[in-house]
C-alpha positions as CSV (number, residue, x, y, z in Angstrom):
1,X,-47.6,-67.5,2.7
2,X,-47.1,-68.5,6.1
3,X,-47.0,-71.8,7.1
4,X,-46.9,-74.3,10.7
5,X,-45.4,-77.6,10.3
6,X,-44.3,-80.1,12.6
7,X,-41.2,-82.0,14.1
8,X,-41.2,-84.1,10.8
9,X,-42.0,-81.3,8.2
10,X,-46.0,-82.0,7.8
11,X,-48.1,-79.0,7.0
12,X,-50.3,-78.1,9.9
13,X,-51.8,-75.0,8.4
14,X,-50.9,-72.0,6.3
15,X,-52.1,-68.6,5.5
16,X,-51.4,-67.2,2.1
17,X,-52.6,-63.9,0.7
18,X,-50.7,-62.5,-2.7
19,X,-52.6,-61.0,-5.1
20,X,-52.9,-57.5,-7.3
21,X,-53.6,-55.5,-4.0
22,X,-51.9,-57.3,-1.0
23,X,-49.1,-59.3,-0.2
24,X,-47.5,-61.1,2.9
25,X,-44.1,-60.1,3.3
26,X,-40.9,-60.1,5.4
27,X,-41.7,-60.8,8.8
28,X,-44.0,-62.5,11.3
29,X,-44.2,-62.6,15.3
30,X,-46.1,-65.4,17.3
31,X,-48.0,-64.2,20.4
32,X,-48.2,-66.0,23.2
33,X,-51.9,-67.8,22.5
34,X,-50.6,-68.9,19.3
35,X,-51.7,-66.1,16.9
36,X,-49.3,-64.8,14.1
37,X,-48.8,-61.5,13.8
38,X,-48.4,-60.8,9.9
39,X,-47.1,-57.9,7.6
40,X,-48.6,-57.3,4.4
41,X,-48.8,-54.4,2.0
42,X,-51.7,-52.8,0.4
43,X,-52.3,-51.1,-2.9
44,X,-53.6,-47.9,-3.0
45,X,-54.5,-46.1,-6.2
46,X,-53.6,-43.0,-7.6
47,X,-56.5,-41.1,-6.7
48,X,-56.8,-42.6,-3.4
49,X,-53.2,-41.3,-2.5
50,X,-54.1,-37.9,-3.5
51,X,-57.4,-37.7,-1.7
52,X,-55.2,-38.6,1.6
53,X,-52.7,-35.8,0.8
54,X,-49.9,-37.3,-1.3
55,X,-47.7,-35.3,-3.0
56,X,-48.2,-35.7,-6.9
57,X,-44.4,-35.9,-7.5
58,X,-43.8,-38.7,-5.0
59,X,-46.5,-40.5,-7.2
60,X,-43.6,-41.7,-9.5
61,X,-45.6,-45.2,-10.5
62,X,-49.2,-43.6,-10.2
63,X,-49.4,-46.3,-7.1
64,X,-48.8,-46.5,-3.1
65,X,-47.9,-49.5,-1.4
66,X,-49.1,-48.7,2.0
67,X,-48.4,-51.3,5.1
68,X,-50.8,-53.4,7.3
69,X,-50.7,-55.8,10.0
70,X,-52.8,-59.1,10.5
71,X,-53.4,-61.1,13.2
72,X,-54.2,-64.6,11.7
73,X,-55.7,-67.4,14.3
74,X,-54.2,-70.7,12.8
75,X,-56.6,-72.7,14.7
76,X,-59.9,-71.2,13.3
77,X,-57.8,-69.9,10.1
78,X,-59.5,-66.3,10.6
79,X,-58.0,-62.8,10.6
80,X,-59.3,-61.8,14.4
81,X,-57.8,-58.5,14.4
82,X,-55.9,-55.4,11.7
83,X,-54.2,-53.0,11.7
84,X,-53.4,-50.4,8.7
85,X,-51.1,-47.3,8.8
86,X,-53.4,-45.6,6.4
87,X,-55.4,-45.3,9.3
88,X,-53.2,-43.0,10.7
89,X,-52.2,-40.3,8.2
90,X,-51.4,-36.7,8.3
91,X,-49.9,-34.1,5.9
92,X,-49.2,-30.2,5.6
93,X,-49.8,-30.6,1.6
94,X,-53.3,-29.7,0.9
95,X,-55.7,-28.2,3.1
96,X,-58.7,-29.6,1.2
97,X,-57.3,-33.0,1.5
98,X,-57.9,-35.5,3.8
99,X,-55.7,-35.9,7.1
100,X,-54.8,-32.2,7.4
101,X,-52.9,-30.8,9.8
102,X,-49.4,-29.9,11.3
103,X,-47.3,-33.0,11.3
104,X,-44.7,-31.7,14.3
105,X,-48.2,-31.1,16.3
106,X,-48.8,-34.9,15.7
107,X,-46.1,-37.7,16.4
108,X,-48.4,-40.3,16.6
109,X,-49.4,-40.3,13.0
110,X,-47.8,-40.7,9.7
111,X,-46.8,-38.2,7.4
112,X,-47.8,-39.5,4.1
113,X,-45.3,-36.8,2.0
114,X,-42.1,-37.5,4.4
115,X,-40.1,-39.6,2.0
116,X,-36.8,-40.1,1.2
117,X,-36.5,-42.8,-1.9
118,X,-37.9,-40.3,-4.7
119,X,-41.6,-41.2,-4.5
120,X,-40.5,-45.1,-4.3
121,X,-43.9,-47.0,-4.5
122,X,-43.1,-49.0,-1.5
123,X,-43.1,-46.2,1.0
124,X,-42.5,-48.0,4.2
125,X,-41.1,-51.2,3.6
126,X,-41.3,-52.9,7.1
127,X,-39.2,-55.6,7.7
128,X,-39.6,-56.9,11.0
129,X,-42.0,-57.6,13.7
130,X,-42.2,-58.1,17.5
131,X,-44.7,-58.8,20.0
132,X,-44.2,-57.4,23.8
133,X,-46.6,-59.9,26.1
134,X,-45.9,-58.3,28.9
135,X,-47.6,-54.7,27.4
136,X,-49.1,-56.0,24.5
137,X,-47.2,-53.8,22.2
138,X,-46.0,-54.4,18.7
139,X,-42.6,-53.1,17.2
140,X,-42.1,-52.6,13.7
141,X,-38.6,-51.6,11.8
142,X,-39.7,-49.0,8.9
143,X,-36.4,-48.7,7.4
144,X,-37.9,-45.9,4.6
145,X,-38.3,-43.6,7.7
146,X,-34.7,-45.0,9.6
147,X,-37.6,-45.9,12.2
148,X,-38.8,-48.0,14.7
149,X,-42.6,-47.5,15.5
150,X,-44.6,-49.1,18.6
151,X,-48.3,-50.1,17.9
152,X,-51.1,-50.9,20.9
153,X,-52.1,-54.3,20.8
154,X,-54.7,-53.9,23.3
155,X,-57.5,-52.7,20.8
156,X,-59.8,-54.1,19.0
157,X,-60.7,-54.3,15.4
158,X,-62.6,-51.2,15.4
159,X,-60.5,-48.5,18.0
160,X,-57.2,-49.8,16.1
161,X,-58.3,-48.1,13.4
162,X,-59.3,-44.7,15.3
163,X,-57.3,-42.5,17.4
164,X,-58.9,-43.5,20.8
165,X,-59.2,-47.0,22.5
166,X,-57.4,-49.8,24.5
167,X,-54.9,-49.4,27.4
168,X,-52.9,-46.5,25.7
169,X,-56.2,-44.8,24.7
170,X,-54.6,-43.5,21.4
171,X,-55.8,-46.5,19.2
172,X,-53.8,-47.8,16.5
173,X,-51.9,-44.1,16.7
174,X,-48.0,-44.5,17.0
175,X,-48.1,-44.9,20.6
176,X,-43.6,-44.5,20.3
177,X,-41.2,-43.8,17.7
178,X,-37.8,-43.6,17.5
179,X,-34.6,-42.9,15.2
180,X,-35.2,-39.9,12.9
181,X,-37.0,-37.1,14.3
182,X,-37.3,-35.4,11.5
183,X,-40.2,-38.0,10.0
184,X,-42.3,-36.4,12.4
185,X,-40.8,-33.0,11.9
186,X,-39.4,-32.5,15.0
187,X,-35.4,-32.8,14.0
188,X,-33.1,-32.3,11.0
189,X,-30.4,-35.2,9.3
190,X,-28.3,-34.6,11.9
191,X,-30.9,-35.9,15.0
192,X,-31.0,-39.6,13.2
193,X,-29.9,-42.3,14.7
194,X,-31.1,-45.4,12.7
195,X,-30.0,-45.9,9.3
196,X,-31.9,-49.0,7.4
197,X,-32.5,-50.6,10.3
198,X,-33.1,-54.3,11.3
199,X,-34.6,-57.1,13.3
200,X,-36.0,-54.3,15.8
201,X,-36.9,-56.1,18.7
202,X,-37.3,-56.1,22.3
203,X,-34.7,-58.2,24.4
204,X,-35.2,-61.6,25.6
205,X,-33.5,-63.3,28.8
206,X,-32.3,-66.1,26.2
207,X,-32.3,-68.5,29.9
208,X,-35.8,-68.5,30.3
209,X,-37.2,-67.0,27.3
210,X,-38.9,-63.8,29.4
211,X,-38.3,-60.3,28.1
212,X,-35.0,-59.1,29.9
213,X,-36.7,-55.9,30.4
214,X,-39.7,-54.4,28.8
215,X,-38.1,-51.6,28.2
216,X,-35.1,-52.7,26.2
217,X,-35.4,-52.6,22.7
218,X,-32.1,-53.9,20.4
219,X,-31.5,-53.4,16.7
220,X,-29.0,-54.2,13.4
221,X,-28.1,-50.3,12.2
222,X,-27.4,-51.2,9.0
223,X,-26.0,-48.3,7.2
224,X,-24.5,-46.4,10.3
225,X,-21.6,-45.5,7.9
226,X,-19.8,-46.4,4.6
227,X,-17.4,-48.6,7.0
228,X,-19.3,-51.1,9.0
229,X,-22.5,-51.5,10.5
230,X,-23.7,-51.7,14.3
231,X,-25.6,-53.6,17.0
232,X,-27.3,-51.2,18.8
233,X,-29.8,-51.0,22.2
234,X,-32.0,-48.2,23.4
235,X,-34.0,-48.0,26.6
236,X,-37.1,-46.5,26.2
237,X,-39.2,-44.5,28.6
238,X,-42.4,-46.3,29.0
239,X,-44.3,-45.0,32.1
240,X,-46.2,-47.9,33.2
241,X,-48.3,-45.8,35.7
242,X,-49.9,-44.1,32.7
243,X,-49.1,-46.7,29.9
244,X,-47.5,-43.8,27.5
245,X,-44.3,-43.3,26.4
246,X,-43.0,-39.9,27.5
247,X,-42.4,-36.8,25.3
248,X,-39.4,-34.0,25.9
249,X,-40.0,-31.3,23.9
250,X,-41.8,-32.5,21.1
251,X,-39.6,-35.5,20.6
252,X,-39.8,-39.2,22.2
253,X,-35.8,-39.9,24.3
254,X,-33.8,-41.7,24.4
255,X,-31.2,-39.0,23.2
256,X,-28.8,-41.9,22.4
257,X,-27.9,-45.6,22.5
258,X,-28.1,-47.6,25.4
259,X,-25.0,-49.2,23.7
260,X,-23.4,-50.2,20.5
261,X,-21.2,-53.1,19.6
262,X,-19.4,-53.1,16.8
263,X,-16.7,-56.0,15.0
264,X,-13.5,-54.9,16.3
265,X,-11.7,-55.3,12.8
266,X,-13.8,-53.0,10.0
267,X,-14.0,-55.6,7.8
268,X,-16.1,-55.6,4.8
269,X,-18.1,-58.3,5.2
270,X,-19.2,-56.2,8.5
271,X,-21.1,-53.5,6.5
272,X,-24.4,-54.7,5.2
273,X,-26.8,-52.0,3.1
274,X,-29.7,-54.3,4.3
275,X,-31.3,-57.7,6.4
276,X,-29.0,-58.9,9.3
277,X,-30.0,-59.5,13.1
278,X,-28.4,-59.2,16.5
279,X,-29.3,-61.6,19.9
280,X,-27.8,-61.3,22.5
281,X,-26.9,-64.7,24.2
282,X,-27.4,-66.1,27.8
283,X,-23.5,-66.1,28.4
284,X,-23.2,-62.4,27.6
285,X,-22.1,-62.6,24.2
286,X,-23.9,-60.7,21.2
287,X,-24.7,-63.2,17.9
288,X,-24.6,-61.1,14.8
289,X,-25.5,-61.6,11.0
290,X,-24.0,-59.5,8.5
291,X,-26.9,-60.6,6.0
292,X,-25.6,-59.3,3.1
293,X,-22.7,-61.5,3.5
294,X,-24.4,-64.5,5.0
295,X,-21.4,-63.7,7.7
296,X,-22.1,-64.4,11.4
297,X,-20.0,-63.8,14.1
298,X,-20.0,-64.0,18.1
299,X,-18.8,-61.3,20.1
300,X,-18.1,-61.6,23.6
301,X,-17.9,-59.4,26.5
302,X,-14.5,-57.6,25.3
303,X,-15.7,-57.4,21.9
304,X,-13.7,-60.6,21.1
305,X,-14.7,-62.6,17.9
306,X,-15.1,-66.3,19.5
307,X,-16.7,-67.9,16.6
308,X,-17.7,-67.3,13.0
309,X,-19.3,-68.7,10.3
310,X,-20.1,-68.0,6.4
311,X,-23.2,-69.1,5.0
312,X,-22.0,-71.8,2.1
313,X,-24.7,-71.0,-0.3
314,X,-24.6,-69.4,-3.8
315,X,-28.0,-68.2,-5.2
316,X,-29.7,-71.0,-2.5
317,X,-27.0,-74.0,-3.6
318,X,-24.7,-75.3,-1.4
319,X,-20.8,-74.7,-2.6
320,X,-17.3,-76.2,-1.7
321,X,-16.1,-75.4,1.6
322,X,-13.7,-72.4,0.8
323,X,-15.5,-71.1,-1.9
324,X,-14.8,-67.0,-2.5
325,X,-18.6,-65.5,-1.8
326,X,-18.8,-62.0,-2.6
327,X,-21.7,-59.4,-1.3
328,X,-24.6,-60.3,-2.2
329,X,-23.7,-64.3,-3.4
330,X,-25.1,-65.7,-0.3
331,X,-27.6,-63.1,1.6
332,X,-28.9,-64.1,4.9
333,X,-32.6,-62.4,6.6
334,X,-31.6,-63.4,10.2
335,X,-29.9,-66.1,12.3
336,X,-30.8,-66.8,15.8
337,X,-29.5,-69.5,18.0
338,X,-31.7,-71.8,19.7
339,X,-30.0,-73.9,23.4
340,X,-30.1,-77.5,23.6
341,X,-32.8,-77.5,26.2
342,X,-35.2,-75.0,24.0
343,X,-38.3,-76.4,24.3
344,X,-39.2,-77.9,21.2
345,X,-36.2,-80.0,21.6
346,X,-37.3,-81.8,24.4
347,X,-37.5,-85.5,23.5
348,X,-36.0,-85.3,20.2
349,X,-33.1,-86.8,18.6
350,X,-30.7,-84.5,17.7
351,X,-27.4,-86.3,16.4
352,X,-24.9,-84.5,13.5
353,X,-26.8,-84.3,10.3
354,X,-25.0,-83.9,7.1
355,X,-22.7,-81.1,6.1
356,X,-24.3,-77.8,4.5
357,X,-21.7,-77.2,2.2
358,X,-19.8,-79.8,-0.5
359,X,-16.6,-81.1,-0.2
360,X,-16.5,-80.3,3.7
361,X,-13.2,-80.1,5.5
362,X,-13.6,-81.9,9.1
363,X,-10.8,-80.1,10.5
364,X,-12.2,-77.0,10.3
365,X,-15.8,-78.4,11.7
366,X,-14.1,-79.8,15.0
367,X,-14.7,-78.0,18.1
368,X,-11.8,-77.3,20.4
369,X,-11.9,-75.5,23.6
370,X,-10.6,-71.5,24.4
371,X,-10.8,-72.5,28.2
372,X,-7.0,-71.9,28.4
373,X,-3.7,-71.7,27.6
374,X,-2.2,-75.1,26.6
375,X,0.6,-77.1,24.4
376,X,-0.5,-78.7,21.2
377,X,2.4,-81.3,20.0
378,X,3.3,-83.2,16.6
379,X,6.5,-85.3,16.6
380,X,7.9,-81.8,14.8
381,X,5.7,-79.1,16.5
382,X,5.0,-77.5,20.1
383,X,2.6,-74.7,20.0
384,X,3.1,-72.3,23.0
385,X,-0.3,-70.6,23.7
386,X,-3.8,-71.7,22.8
387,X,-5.7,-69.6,22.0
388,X,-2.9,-66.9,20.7
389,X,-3.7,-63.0,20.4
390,X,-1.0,-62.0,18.2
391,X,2.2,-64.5,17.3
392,X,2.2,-67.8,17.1
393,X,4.8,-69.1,19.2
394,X,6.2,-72.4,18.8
395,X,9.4,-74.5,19.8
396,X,10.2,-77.3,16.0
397,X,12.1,-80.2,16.5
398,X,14.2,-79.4,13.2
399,X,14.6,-76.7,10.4
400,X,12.2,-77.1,7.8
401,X,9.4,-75.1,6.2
402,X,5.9,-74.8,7.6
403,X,2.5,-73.7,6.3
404,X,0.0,-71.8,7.8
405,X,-3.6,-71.7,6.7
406,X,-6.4,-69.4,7.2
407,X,-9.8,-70.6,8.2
408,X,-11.6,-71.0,4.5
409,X,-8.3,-72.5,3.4
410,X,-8.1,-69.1,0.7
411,X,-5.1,-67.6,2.9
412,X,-1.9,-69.4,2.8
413,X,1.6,-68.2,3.9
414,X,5.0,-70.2,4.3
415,X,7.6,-70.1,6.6
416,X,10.7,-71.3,7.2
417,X,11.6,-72.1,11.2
418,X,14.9,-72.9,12.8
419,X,15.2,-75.6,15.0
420,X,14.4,-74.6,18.9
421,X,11.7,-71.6,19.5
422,X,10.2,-69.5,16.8
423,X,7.9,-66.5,17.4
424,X,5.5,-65.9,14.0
425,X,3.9,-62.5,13.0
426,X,0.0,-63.2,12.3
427,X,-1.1,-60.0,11.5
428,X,-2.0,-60.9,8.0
429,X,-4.6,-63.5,9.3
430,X,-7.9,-62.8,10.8
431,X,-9.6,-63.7,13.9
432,X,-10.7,-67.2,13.5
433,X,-9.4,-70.9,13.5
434,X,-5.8,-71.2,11.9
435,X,-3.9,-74.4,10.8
436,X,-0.6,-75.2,10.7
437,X,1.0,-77.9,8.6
438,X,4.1,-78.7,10.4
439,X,7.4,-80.2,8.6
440,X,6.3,-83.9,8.9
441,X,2.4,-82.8,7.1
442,X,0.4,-82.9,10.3
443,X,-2.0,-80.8,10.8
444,X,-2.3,-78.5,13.8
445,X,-5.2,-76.5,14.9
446,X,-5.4,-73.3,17.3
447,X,-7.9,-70.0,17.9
448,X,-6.3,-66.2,16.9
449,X,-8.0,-63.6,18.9
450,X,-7.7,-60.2,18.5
C-alpha cells in the first residue's frame, strides 16, 4: 500500500492494491500536481503468455508476472491514468502468435523471450521510479534486462496503451533505453553497461530542487564486478526539437558513462548484489548507500570519504552501537538527504531526537570540523594534524602506552610512545573517525582520510 500522512504521523489517505493478480511494489514517484506514480505487477496465465509469444521453457511456474504503472490521484482516490508493458510486446518465437516480428527492427517494444533468470516468473522486476516535469517522461530501472527504460507521460489512458499518441507520438512504446543492447537485439554481453541496476533517476539541483539538466540521468550499478559496485551518470540525447531520443545505428548512445565514482578503498561492504541509491549533493559531494550493507558514505570531489554511517538495525531492531553486521543483517532500499531549509521543514521543530541504536557512544555522534589543520591537546597528548591522511603524528608529555580505536569501537591497537614526537602508522584503520586514549584515559578524537 501506499500511504500520505502528515507532520504528526496521521493518515491522510492510502492506496492499497495486493491481491492474487496485482501487487504494489518497490517504488513510487510524486508528480508535480500531487499524483503518485505507482508500480505494480500483473499476473498473466499460462495460456495468456503463450498467446503473446512466450517461450514454453521460460514458463518454469506455468505464470508471468508482467509490470504496470498507475497513476493514483490521492485527492479523488482514482487511478486517472496506466500504463502496462504487455502493451508493448514483441517476439521472433512464433509466427502465429501474437506480437510478431523482428525484435532488432523494434527497440521500442519488449521482447517477451529475452530473459536471463531461467524463466524466473517475475520477468522484469522494476525497482525504481522517476518522473521528469520538465518532459513529462517516466524512468524506470528493470534490473532483469540490466535496463533503464523511458515512458511518455504525455498520453492518455487510451494512446498509452497503443503505439501512437502524445508529444513523442509513439504512445506508451519505449520512447529510450539504455544499458544492454542486446535486450533489444542490437548488441552481445560485451555492449552492457548496467548490471542490477538502482535508483535510476534523473538529476536534481539539490539547491533548488529543479532537474540539474533534463538530460542527466544517474544510477547505483550494482553488480559492475565481483569487487565493488559503482555510481554512475549518462547524458542522454533527447532532441527537444523533435521530442525523440536519437538512434545510431540501431542502438540509443550514449556509448559510455558520463562518469563513475567509485569508494576509493574496495571494500566489501562497497559491493551490493541489489537496492542502494546515489544523490549527488549541493556542495558537490556524491551520497551513496551500499544497501545491502545498510553502509552510507559521502564522497567528495577527490573521491574523499568525509562521512559514513552503518545502519544499526538487525532484522528491523535497533542493536548496540558497535555491533558486527554482516551482508544482508541490516539491508537498506535507499537514503537520501534532505537540507535544513527543505520545504517541509519550514516552521517545524527540529531538536536531537533519540539515538537509533542502543547503548550509544556520544563520542562517536559529536561533530567536529575538517575545515583545517589544527592541535588537539590533553595534559599527555598533542595531535599534529587534524584531519590526518596517513600517520598520526603527535608530540606525549611522557612514555606510556596509548590506544587507538577505530570508529565502531571493533578495531583496537596499542602503542607504546616515547616521550617528545611520535609519528604512528594507520594503515590498518579505515577512513573514518578514530580515537585515541592517551596515557592519563582521555579520550581524543580526529578524521583519517585517505
Amino acid at each position: 500500500f501506499v500511504e500520505i500522512r502528515d507532520w504528526e504521523n496521521n493518515l491522510i489517505s492510502s492506496y492499497f492494491l495486493n491481491d492474487s493478480t496485482a501487487r504494489l511494489h518497490h517504488d513510487v514517484a510524486v508528480i508535480d500536481n500531487g499524483n503518485i506514480l505507482m508500480v505494480a505487477w500483473e499476473l498473466k496465465s499460462k495460456e495468456e503468455a503463450i498467446e503473446a509469444g512466450r517461450r514454453l521453457d521460460l514458463l518454469a511456474n506455468d505464470v508471468l508476472w508482467s509490470e504496470m504503472i498507475l497513476e493514483w490521484n490521492p485527492f479523488t482516490d482514482e487511478i486517472i491514468w496506466e500504463w502496462h508493458a504487455w502493451d508493448h510486446l514483441i517476439q521472433e518465437n512464433d509466427s502465429l502468435s501474437q506480437n510478431f516480428g523482428k525484435v532488432s527492427e523494434h527497440p521500442e517494444l519488449i521482447d517477451i523471450n529475452y530473459d536471463e533468470h531461467d524463466g524466473h516468473q517475475d520477468w522484469l522486476h522494476i525497482n525504481s521510479i522517476d518522473y521528469n516535469s520538465d518532459l513529462d517522461q517516466i524512468v524506470v530501472s528493470v534490473p532483469y534486462f540490466n535496463e533503464l527504460w523511458i515512458i511518455d507521460h504525455s498520453t492518455n489512458i487510451t494512446e498509452a496503451a497503443s503505439h501512437s499518441g502524445g508529444t513523442s507520438g509513439k504512445g506508451g512504446d519505449i520512447i529510450y533505453r539504455w544499458g544492454n543492447p542486446a535486450a533489444y537485439g542490437s548488441g552481445d554481453i560485451n555492449d552492457k553497461m548496467l548490471f542490477f541496476q538502482h535508483d535510476v533517476k534523473w538529476v536534481v539541483n539539490e539547491s533548488n530542487g529543479s532537474l540539474n539538466n533534463s538530460n542527466q540521468i544517474s544510477l547505483y550499478n550494482n553488480r559492475v564486478n565481483d569487487r565493488y559496485s559503482s555510481i554512475n551518470q549518462i547524458q542522454t540525447d533527447f532532441n527537444f526539437a523533435t521530442n525523440t531520443y536519437e538512434l545510431v545505428d540501431g542502438v540509443f548512445g550514449p556509448e559510455d558513462f558520463e562518469s563513475t565514482i567509485v569508494h576509493p578503498d574496495t571494500l566489501d561492504i562497497t559491493l551490493s548484489t541489489g537496492l542502494s541509491s546515489a544523490q549527488y549533493l549541493p556542495n558537490g559531494n556524491t551520497l551513496t548507500l551500499s544497501g545491502r550493507w545498510g553502509y552510507a558514505y559521502e564522497l567528495n570531489s577527490n573521491n574523499e570519504v568525509v562521512w559514513e554511517y552503518r545502519v544499526p538495525l538487525l532484522g528491523g531492531s535497533p542493536v548496540d552501537q558497535g555491533t558486527d553486521l554482516t551482508v544482508n543483517n541490516n539491508i537498506t532500499f535507499r537514503m537520501d538527504r534532505y537540507s535544513l531549509d527543505f520545504p517541509a521543514f519550514i516552521g517545524k521543530d527540529l531538536p536531537p531526537g533519540q539515538r537509533l541504536e542502543l547503548i550509544p557512544n556520544s563520542l562517536v555522534c559529536d561533530v567536529i570540523s575538517d575545515t583545517e589543520d589544527f592541535e588537539i591537546n590533553s595534559s599527555d597528548i598533542r595531535l599534529l594534524g587534524n584531519p590526518t591522511y596517513n600517520d598520526l603524528n603527535l608530540i606525549s608529555e611522557r612514555d606510556g602506552g596509548i590506544e587507538i580505536i577505530d570508529s565502531r569501537g571493533s578495531y583496537r591497537k596499542r602503542i607504546e610512545v616515547k616521550r617528545g614526537y611520535n609519528s604512528i602508522d594507520l594503515k590498518e584503520f579505515s577512513s573514518g573517525m578514530i580515537f585515541l586514549k592517551s596515557t592519563n584515559g582521555e579520550i581524543l578524537k580526529f578524521v583519517l582520510l585517505r
